[in-house]
C-alpha positions, 0 to 999 in steps of 0.5 A: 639112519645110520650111527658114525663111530671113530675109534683109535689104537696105538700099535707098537712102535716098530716100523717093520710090524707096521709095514707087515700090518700094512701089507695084510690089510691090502689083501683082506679075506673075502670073508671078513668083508663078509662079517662086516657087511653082516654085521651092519658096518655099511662103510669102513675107512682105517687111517694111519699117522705114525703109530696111532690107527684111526678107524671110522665105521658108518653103522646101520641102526641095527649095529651092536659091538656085542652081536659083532663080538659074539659073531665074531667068535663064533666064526672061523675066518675072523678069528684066524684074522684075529689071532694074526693080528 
């Protein structure tokens, strides 16, 4: 059975720094899809309307945010991808 979750980020509000958002999100590193997958995210969709970010993950049952985050910084990809954003 897998777990729904929606999360929401407010980003600045400066058209340029989301245009720029926007443009590294069409070219997303093979290996962050690669973490995600891992990690047990099975479907992910991010929305924008004006400022506000809308994120929906469909998880497997196995999905923690800890393990993902404690993944996450053990990887060298991500954190790059991180520290960009």
């Amino acid at each position: 059975m897998s777990r729904r979750y929606c999360l929401t980020l407010d980003l600045k509000d400066d058209a340029k720094l989301i245009a720029e958002y926007k443009r590294y999100h069409e070219n997303i590193l093979a290996g962050d899809h690669e973490s995600i997958k891992k990690a047990g995210i099975e479907d992910l969709e991010i929305y924008l309307r004006g400022t506000r970010m809308f994120m929906i993950m469909e998880v497997s049952e196995n999905f923690s945010f800890a393990k993902k985050a404690e993944a996450d910084r053990k990887n060298q990809k991500v954190q790059e991808w991180e520290n960009l954003m």
